[in-house]
C-alpha atoms as one frame of an Amber mdcrd trajectory, in Angstrom:
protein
   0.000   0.000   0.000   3.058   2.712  -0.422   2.767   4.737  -3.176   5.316
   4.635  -5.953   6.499   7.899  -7.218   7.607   8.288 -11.106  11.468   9.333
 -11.048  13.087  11.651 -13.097  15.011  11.550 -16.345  17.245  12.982 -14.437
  17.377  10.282 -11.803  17.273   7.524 -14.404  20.108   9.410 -16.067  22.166
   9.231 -12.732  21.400   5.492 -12.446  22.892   5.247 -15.461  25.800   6.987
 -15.174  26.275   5.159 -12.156  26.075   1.729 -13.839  28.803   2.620 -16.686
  31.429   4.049 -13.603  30.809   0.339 -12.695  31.987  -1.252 -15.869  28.603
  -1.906 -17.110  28.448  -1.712 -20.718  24.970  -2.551 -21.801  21.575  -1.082
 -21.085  18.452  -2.229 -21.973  15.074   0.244 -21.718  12.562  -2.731 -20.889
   8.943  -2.206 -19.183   6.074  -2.292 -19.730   6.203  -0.367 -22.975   9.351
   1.678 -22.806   8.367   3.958 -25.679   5.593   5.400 -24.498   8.495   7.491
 -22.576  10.335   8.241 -26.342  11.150  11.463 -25.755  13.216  11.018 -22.124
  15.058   8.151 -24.502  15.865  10.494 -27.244  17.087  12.558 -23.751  18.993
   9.548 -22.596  21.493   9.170 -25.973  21.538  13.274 -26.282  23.039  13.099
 -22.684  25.219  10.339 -23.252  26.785  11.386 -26.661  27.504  14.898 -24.707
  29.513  12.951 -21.932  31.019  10.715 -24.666  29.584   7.718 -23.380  28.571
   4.872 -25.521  27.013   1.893 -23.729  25.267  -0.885 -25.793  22.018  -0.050
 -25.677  18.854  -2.003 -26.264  15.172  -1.375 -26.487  12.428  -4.083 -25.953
   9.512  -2.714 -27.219   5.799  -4.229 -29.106   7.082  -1.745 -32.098   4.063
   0.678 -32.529   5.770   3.476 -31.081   8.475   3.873 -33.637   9.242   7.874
 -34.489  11.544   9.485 -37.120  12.347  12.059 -34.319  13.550   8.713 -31.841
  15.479   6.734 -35.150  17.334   9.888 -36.407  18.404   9.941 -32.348  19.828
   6.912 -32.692  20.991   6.998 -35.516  23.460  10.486 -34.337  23.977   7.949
 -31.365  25.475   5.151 -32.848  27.399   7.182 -35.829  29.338   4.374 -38.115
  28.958   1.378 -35.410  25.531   0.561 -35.789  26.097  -2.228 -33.207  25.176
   0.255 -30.406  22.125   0.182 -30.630  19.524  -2.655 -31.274  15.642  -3.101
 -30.970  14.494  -5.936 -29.601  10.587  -6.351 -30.752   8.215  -9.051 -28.871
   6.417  -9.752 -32.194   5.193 -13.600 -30.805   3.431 -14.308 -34.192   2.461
 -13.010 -37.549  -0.813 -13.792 -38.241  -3.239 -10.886 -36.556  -5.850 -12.615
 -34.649  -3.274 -14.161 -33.003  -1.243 -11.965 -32.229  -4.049  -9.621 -31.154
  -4.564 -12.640 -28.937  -1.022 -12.794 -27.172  -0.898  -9.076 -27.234  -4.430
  -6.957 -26.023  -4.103  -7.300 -22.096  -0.803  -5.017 -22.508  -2.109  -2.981
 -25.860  -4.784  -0.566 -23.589  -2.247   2.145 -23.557  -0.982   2.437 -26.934
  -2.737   5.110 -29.157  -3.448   3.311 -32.628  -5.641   0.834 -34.317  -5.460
  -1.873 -32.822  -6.857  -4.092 -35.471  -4.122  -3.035 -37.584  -2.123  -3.454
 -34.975   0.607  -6.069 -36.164   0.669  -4.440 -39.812   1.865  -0.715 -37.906
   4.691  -3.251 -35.572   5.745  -4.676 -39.810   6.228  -1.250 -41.516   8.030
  -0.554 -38.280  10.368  -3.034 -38.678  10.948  -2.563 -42.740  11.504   2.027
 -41.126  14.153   0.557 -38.833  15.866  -1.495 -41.624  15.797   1.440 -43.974
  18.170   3.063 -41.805  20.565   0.145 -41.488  19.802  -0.121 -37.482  19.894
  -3.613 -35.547  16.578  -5.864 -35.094  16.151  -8.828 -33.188  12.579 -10.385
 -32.843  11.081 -12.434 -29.967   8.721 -15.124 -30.445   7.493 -16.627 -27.159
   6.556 -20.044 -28.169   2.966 -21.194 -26.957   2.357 -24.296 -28.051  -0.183
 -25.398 -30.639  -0.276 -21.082 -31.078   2.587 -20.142 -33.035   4.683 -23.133
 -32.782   3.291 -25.012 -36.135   5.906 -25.688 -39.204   3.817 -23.235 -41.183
   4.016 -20.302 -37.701   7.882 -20.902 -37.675   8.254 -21.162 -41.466   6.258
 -17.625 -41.801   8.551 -15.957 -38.848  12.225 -17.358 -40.615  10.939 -16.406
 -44.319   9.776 -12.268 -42.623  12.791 -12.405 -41.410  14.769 -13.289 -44.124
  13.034 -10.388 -46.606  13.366  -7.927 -44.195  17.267  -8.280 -43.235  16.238
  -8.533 -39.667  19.494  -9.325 -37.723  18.362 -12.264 -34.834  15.518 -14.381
 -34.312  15.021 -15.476 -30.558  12.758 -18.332 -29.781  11.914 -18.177 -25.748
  10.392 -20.823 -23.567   7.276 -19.358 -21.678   8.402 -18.410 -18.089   6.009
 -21.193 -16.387   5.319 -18.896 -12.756   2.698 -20.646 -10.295   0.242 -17.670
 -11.135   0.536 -18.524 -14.705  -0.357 -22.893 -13.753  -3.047 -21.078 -11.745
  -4.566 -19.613 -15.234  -4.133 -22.831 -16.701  -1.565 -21.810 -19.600   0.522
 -24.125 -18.696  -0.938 -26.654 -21.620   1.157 -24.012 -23.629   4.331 -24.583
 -22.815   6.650 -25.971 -25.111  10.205 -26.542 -24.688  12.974 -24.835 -27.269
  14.360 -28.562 -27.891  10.772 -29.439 -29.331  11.466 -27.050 -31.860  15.324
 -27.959 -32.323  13.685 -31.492 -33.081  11.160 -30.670 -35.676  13.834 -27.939
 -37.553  16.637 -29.975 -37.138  17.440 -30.661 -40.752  16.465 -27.499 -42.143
  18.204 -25.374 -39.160  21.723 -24.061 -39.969
């Protein structure tokens, strides 16, 4: 029952700091959705360019936020090592319904269509690559969900058109709330898919 105060950029900025004096070298903007606070980000790299500090730097995001004014940030961030910087998008499946599915109890705060959802998250993805920046996608695997031949062949073939840079497949985090809910019949293990792709997987 205490209240939680928001802190400031400025406080985050500190934190920061604080984490590079200690030989950290990566930071990741996670949440929630961490681009619904874009414009503190675009703060963020203006702040650490002008104390000529370049951590990695990674952004997991569901992709409908993406702004020119955020990608030309990044872009003056990163310069010629485009390895700074890489989006990380939980994308989970590309056909709509079910990604609508995966996605709506998280969606409530983002300000678009949300039918068109997963089409905004694509031309997102094929802005990003225009500009030559990093993109990894993240496919929680829910069994008999996204996890057919035809789900995995449709995520590795996007992929491939659109020069995105990683794939990750993830096990779904099992938690005792989630057995409560009853999705653990969705669980399916990353060797399960190993198995089926073996011969095609290089």
């Amino acid at each position: 029952d205490e209240k939680r105060n928001e802190n400031s950029k400025e406080e985050i900025y500190s934190l920061i700091k604080e984490a590079i004096k200690n030989n950290y070298t990566d930071i990741t903007f996670t949440g929630g959705e961490p681009l619904l606070k874009s414009n503190d980000i675009i703060w963020y790299l203006s702040k650490l360019s002008e104390d000529k500090l370049k951590p990695y730097i990674t952004i997991v995001t569901n992709g409908s936020l993406i702004e020119d004014k955020l990608l030309d940030a990044i872009e003056n961030y990163v310069g010629d090592n485009k390895e700074l910087f890489k989006f990380n998008f939980s994308m989970h499946s590309l056909k709509s319904d079910i990604y609508l599915d995966i996605v709506r109890p998280v969606i409530k705060a983002i300000p678009t269509d949300k039918e068109n959802l997963l089409e905004l998250v694509k031309e997102n993805i094929k802005k990003i690559k225009t500009r030559n920046l990093m993109v990894k996608l993240n496919f929680v695997l829910l069994k008999d969900i996204n996890t057919s031949k035809e789900d995995i062949e449709e995520i590795l073939d996007f992929a491939h058109e659109n020069n995105v840079d990683y794939i990750k497949f993830l096990e779904l985090l099992v938690t005792e709330d989630l057995i409560e809910k009853g999705m653990y019949k969705y669980y399916l293990t990353l060797d399960s898919l190993l198995e089926e792709w073996k011969d095609k997987l290089v």
